[in-house]
N, C-alpha and C positions, 0 to 999 in steps of 0.2 A: 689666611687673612682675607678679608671682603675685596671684591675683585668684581668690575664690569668687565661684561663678554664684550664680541663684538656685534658693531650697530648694524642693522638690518631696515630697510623701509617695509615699514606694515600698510601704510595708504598712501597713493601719490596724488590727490585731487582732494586736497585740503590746503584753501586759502587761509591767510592768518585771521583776515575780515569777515571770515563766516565761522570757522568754528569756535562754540561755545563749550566744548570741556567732551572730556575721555573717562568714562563711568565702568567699572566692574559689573558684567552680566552674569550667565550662566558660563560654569565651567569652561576656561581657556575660548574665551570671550569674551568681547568688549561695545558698549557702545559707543560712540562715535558720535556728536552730533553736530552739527550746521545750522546754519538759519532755515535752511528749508526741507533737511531732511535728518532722517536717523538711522542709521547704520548699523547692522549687527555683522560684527568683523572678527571671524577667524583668526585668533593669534597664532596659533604655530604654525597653522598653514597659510595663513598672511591672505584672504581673500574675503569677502563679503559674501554672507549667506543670506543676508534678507534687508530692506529699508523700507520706513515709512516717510510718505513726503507730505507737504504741506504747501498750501497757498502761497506766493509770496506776498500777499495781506495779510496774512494770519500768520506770522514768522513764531519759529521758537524762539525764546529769548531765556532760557535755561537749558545749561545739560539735564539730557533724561536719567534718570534712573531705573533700578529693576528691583521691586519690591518684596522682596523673597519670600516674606509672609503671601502674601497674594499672589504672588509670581506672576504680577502686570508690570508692565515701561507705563511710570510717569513721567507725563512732562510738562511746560508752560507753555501757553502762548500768549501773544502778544501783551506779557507781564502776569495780566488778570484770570488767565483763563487755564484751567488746570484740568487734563485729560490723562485716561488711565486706560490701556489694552492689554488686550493677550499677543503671545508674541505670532500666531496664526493669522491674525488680522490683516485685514490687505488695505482700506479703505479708512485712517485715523479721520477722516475729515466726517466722516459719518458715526463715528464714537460719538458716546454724550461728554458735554462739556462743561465745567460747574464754574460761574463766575466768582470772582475774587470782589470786595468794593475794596481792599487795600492790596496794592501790588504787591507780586512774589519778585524777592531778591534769588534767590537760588533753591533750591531742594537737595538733601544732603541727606545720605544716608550711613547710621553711626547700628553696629550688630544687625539684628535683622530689623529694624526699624527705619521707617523714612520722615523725615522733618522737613516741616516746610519756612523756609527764612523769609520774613518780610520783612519789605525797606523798611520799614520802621527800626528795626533791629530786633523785635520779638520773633521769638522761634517755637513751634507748636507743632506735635507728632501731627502725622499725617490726617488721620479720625478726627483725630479735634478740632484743626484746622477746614478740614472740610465744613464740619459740622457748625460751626459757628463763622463760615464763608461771608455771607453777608452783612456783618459786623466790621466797623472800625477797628483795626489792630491800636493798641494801645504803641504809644512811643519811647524807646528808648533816644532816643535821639534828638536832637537839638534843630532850630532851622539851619540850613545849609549842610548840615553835616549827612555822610554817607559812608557805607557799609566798603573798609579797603581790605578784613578780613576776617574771615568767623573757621572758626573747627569746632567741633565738639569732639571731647574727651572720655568716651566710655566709659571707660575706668572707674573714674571719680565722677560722673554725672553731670562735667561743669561743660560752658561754655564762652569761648575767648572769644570775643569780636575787638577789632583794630578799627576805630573812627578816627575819619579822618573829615579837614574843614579847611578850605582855602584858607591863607593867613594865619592858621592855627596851628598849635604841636598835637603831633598823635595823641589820640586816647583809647588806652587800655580798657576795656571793662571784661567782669571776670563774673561769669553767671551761674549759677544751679541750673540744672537740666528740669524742668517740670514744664504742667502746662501752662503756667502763666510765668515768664520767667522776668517779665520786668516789674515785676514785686518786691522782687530784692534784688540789687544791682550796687554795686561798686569799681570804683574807676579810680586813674591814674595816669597823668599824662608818661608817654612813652616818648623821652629824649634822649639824647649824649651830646655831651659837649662838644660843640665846633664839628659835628657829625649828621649822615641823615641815612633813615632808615631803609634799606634798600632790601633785608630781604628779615621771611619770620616765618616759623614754622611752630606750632602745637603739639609736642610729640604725645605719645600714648601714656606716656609715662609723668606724663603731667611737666613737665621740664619746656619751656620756652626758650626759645634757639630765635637770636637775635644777628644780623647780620649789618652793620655799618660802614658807611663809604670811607671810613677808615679806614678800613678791613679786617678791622676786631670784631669777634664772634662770644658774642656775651650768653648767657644762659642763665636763666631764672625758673626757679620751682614756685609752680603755679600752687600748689597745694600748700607749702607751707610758708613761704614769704612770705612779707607783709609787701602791699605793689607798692608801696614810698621804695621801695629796694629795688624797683625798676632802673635800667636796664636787667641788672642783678650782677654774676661778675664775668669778670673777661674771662673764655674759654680757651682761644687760640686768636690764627691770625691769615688770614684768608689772602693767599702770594699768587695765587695761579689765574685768578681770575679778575679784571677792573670791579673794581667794588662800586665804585661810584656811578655806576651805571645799575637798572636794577636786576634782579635777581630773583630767582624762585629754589625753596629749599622744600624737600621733602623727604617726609616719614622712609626708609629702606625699612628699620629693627629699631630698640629701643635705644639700642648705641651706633645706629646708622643714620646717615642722610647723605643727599645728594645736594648738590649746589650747583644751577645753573644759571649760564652768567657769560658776557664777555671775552674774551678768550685774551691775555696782555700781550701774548704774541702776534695774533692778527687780528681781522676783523671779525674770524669767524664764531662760532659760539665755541662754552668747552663746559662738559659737566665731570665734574669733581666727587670722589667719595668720599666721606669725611668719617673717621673712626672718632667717637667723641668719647669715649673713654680715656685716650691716648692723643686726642689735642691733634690729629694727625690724619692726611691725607692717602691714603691707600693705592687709589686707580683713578685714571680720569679717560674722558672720551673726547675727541675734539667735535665738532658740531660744521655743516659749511656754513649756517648763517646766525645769527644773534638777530632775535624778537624780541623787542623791546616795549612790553614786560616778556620777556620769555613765557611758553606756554605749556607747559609740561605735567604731566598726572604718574599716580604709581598704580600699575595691575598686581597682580600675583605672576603674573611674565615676566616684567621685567617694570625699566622704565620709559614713556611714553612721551618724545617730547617733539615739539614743529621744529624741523629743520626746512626753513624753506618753502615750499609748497607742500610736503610732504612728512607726513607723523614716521616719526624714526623708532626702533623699538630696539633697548639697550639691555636685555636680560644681565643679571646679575647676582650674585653668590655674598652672601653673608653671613657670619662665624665668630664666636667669641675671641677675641685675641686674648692671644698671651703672651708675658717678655719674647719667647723665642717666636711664634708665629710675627711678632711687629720687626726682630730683626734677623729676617729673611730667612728662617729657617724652612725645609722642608719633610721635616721628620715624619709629623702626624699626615703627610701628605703619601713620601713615599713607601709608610709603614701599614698605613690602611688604619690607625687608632685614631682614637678622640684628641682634644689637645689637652684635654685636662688630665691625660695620660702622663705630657710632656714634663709638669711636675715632681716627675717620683722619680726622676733621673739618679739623684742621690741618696733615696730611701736603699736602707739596706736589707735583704730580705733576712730570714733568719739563716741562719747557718749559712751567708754567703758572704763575698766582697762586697762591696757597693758597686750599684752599674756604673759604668762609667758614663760618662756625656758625651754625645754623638757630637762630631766635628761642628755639623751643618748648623748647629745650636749654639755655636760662638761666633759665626762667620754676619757680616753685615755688609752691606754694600761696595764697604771698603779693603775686604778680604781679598785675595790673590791678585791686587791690582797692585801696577807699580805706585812709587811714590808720586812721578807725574802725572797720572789719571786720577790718582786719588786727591791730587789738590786742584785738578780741573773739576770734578766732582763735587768737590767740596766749594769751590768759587760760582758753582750754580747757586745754592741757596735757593732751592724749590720747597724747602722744608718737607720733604717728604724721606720715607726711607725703604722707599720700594724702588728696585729695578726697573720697571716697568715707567717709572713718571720719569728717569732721568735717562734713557739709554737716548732719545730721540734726541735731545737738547745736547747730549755730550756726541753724538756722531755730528749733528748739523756741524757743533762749534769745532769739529777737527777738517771736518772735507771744509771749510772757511778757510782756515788755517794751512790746508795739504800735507796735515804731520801726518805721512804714511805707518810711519813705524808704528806712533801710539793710537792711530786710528785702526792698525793691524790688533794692536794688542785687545780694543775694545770690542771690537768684532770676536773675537776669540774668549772676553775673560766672562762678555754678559750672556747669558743662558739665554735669553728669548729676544732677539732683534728684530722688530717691522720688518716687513718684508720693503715699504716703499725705503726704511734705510738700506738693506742689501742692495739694492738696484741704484740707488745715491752713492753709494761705495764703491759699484761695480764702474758705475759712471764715471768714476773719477779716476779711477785704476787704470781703466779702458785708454783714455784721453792720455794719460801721463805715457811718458817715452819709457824704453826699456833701461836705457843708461840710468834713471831717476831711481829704480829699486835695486840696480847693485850694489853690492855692502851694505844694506840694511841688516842683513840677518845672513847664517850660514843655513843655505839648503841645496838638497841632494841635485844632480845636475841631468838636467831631461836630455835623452836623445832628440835632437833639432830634425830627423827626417827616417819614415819607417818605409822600408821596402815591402809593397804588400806582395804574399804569396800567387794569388792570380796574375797570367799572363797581360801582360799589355795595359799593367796598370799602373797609373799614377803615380812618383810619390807622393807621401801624408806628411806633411810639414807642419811642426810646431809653429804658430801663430806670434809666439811670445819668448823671452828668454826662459832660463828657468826662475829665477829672480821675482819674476814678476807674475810667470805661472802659480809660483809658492804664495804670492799673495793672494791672485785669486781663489786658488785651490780653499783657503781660508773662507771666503765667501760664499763660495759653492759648497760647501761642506752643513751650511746653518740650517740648522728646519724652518719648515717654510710651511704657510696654508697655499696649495696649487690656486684656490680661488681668488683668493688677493694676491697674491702673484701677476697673476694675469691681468690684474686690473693697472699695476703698476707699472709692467713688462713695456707698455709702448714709452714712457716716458725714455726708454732707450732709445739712441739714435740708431738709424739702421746700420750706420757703417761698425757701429760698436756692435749691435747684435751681429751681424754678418761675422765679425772677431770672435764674437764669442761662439756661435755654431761651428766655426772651424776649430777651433780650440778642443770644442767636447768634441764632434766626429776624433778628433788626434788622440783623444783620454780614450773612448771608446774602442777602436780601432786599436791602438796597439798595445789595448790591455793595461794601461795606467790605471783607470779605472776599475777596480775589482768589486766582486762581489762582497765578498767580508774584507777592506783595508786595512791593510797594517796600522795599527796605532799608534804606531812609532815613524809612519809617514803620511803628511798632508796633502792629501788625494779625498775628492768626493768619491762616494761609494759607485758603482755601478747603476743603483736605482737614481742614483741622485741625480750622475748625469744624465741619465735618460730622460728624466724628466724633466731638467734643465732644458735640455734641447726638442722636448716636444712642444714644452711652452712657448721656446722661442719662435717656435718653425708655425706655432699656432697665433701667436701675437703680431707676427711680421709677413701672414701667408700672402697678401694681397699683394705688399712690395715684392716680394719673391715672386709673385706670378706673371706681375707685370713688369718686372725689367729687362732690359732688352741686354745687361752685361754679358757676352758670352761664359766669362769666368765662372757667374754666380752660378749657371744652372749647368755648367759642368761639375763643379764644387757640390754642389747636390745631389746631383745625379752620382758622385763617389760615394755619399756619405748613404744613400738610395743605396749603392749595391753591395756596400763594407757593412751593412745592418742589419741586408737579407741574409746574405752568406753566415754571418754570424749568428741567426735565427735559426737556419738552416743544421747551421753546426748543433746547435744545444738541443733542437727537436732528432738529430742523430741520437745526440745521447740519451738522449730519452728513449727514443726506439729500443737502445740495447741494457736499458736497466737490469728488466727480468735476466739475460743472459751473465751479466758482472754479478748482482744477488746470489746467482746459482754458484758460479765459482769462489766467492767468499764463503758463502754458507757447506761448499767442499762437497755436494750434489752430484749424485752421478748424471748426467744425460740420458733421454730416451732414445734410443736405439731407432724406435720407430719415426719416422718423419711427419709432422704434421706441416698441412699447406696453410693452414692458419697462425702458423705460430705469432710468435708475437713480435720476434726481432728477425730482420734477414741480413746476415754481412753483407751480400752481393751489393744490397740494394742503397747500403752505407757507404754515403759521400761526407769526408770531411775537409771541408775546404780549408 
C-alpha cells in the first residue's frame, strides 16, 4: 500500500517571502530558487553543489527550469527578461538576456519540452516564444482577471488554466497544447454550492481533483466531460485536515496524491496520501507549521514541501492497491511477490487443492483487538484503514484517559508505534505508583534484589514491582529507530530516566535480559536493553555529569563495572571457542605446545 517515509530537511535558509518554486534538474537533483538566487541542491545527500545569484534589482520573479533538450537553467527576471546558461557558468548577470514586451507568468516544463506562460494566459514552447519576444501576446483573459492555476497535460496535449477575478466565480478553461493556444478556448465557471474552492490538481491522466471547504473531493475527466458537469462528482471526503483554509494537492501516480493543508489537531501543517482509487487515505506526515497557501512541489525523491524556514523532503513509495493490500495485509510484502499475485489465492492449480488464503489477508485493523479498543478505534472516525494514521490518536486518547490495561493491550496489539508514543507511554508508567498495576494482569514475579558475585559489592535492586516491570517490559520490547529515539528521549524527565537506567542496569545485570528471550516471557532482549540504556546515558549525559547527588554516580559507577565484567566474561569466551570446536568436533590435541595458540586457560578469568 502507498506509504510516506520519514521527513528529513533538504534546506534550512529558505524564507516563505523569497522562494519562488522547487524544479526537477539533473538526476537526484533539484533546483531550488529565490528572488535572488538558484540553487542546485543535492537530494540524497541534502547539500548544495552550485548557485547562481542575481542583483536585488533584477530579482527572479519565476522558478528556473532545466531544459533537457539544451541542457541550459531557464529562468525570468524581473517578469520580462528571460536568460538561459549552462550549468558551469559562474557569472548569469553577464549571460545574454532577451526582452519580453508581454510579461512572463511562469515557465513550466511538460516531457522534454519547456513552455513559457504569459499573464495573458497564452502559453508557447519555448523557440517560439523566443522567437516572436517582441510581440504582443494575444489575451485570454479578461480585465482584472489573473492566472490562480495552469498544468499542462502531456498526455492529451491539453491545457487547464483556473481564472480567477475579484467578485467573481472561478473559471475553468480547457486548452489544446499548440502554438497559438488561444484560438480555440472554452471555459466554465468552477462552483459548488455554499462551498469555496481551496485546493485542485490536473492529474496526468486527464482527471481533475477538486478540493472544497466542505471537505468533498470531486473529480472530473477533463477529456470526456462536458465542463457544464463541473465540479463533476463527489470522490470522498477529506476529515484529516481543515479544508477551509487553503490547500495544495499534488500529482504522487495516476491513483496518488498528496494533500497539504492544515493539520485539525493543531496549528501545525499535515500532508495526507490519498489512494483515489479506493476513496481513501493511506499515510500522512504531520508538518511544524502551515503556509498559507502552503508551498510544496513533487521530485522523483520524494515530496518537497516549506516547513517553516526550511524545505522538508518526505520520500515516499507508491503501488497498485488491492482488496487485501487496502486491508492491511502483508503478504506480497512478506513474500517478496507482486500483488497482483495476491488474486490467485483461490485458483486451483491442476491436480491439486485450492491454496488456501493466508491469515494476514482477512485481518484489518480490527483483528486481534479487544472489543474495547476496537470501539475506541472505531469512535476515531479518521476514515482511514491503515495502522499507521490511527495508532497515535488511540495512545494520546488512552494516556488522557490512564486506562493502563487497554493502553497495555495497544502497545502490544499494533505492529509499528512512534517512537515519541513509546516515550509518552513510558512517561506515564514512570509517574503512576506501583500499587496502581497490581491486579492488572497475572505476571511472573521478579527477584526484588541480586547479590552480585564480586567482593564488596553492592546489592542490585529492582527499581519497580514486578507488576509494573511486566508493563514496562511491554514497552521496551517495541522496535524502535535509535535516531528518533533520541530526539524524543529528553522529553523524559530525569528523575524518570534515572528509574529507568536503574531498571535496565537490574535486567542486564542479573540476566533478565537475554540474548534470545523466551516467548513465553515479557522481557526485552539483551540488544534492546543495551540500547535502551545507551540512549539514555547518551540523552541525559550532561545532567549525569553535572549532579552533585552522591547516589547518582555511585549508581553508575555499579552499572560502569557490572558491564565491564560482563564484557570481560564473553570476550573470555570468545578466547576459548577454538578449544570447545575441538572437543565437539572429538579432535585429538597436539601433543606439541605452541606459544601462540589461540586460547590460554591460565589466562581465563570468569567473573
Amino acid at each position: 500500500m502507498a506509504s510516506l517515509s520519514r521527513t528529513c530537511v533538504l534546506c534550512s535558509d529558505c524564507h516563505p517571502r523569497n522562494i519562488l518554486g522547487v524544479t526537477t534538474y539533473i538526476k537526484e537533483h533539484v533546483l531550488i530558487t529565490c528572488k535572488s538566487v538558484v540553487k542546485d541542491y543535492n537530494v540524497l545527500d541534502r547539500r548544495q553543489e552550485r548557485s547562481w545569484t542575481t542583483k536585488s534589482w533584477n530579482p527572479f520573479t519565476s522558478a528556473a527550469v532545466y531544459d533537457p533538450t539544451t541542457e541550459n537553467i531557464v529562468a525570468v527576471f524581473n517578469n520580462t527578461i528571460l536568460s538561459r546558461w549552462k550549468h558551469d557558468e559562474d557569472d548569469v548577470d553577464k549571460v545574454k538576456r532577451l526582452i519580453f514586451e508581454t510579461p512572463i507568468h511562469k515557465l513550466m516544463v511538460s516531457g522534454d519540452s519547456v513552455y513559457v506562460v504569459f499573464t495573458t494566459g497564452q502559453v508557447e514552447d519555448l523557440a517560439t516564444a523566443i522567437k516572436s519576444r517582441k510581440k504582443l501576446k494575444p489575451g485570454l483573459l479578461s480585465d482584472g482577471e489573473s492566472i490562480s492555476y495552469i498544468q499542462i497535460i502531456e498526455a492529451t496535449k491539453l491545457v487547464v488554466v483556473v481564472v480567477k477575478k475579484e467578485g467573481s466565480p472561478l473559471r475553468l478553461l480547457r486548452l489544446p497544447l499548440a502554438e497559438l493556444v488561444s484560438s480555440t478556448t472554452s471555459s466554465f465557471t468552477l462552483a459548488l454550492n455554499n462551498a469555496q474552492l481551496t485546493g485542485i490538481c490536473a492529474l496526468s491522466s486527464s482527471e481533475l481533483i477538486t478540493l472544497w471547504s466542505s471537505g468533498e473531493l470531486y473529480s472530473f475527466d477533463l477529456q470526456k466531460d462536458y465542463l457544464e458537469k463541473l465540479p463533476g462528482r463527489q470522490h470522498g471526503v477529506e476529515k484529516s485536515i481543515v479544508t477551509s483554509k487553503s490547500s495544495k494537492i499534488l500529482e504522487l501516480s495516476p491513483n496518488h496524491i498528496s494533500i497539504i493543508g492544515l493539520d485539525k489537531g493543531d496549528e501545525g501543517g499535515l500532508l495526507v496520501l490519498w489512494d483515489i482509487k479506493f476513496a481513501m487515505v493511506t499515510s500522512s506526515r504531520k508538518l511544524k507549521m502551515y503556509h498559507n497557501p502552503p508551498l510544496a512541489w513533487v521530485s522523483t525523491e520524494g515530496v518537497i514541501v516549506l516547513d517553516g524556514g526550511s524545505l522538508a523532503l518526505i520520500p515516499y513509495i507508491v503501488q497498485e492497491s488491492n482488496l487485501a493490500t487496502i486491508f492491511g495485509t502483508k503478504v506480497s510484502e512478506t513474500q517478496g511477490i507482486s500483488s497482483e499475485d495476491c488474486h490467485s489465492w483461490l485458483k486451483k492449480a491442476v491436480g491439486s487443492c485450492p491454496e488456501p488464503v493466508p491469515a494476514e489477508a482477512t485481518q484489518t485493523i480490527f483483528s486481534n483487538k479487544s472489543r474495547a479498543l476496537g470501539n475506541l478505534i472505531q469512535s476515531l472516525n479518521r476514515g482511514a484503514l491503515s495502522e499507521s494514521l490511527l495508532v497515535t490518536d488511540v495512545m494520546t486518547h488512552l494516556i488522557q484517559k490512564k486506562d493502563i490495561l487497554l493502553l497495555d493491550e495497544a502497545v502490544t496489539s499494533f505492529s509499528n508505534v512512534p517512537e515519541t508514543c513509546l516515550i509518552d507511554v513510558l512517561s506515564l508508567y514512570l509517574q503512576c505508583k506501583d500499587t496502581e498495576f497490581e491486579g492488572l494482569c497475572q505476571c511472573p514475579i521478579l527477584q526484588m534484589e541480586f547479590e552480585p558475585y564480586e567482593e564488596d559489592a553492592e546489592k542490585i535492586l529492582c527499581p519497580f514491582n514486578s507488576s509494573k516491570a511486566h508493563f514496562i517490559n511491554g514497552v521496551l520490547q517495541k522496535p524502535f529507530t535509535d535516531t528518533q529515539l533520541l530526539i524524543d528521549l529528553p522529553r523524559l524527565s530525569f528523575s524518570h530516566a534515572l528509574s529507568l537506567i536503574q531498571y535496565l542496569h537490574y535486567l542486564i545485570t542479573t540476566g533478565e535480559a537475554e540474548e534470545i528471550p523466551d516467548n513465553q516471557v515479557r522481557v526485552p532482549s539483551l540488544c534492546q536493553a543495551s540500547l535502551w540504556l545507551s540512549m539514555l546515558l547518551d540523552a541525559n549525559y550532561h545532567q549525569l555529569v553535572m549532579t552533585s547527588e552522591v547516589s547518582i554516580h555511585r549508581h553508575l559507577l555499579s552499572c560502569f563495572t557490572h558491564i565491564t565484567n560482563l564484557r570481560k566474561f564473553l570476550e573470555g569466551l570468545e578466547d576459548i571457542e577454538p578449544l570447545i570446536n575441538r572437543i565437539l568436533e572429538a579432535k585429538s590435541f597436539s601433543k606439541r605446545t605452541h606459544s601462540s595458540a589461540l586460547y590460554s586457560l591460565e589466562r581465563l578469568i570468569i567473573s
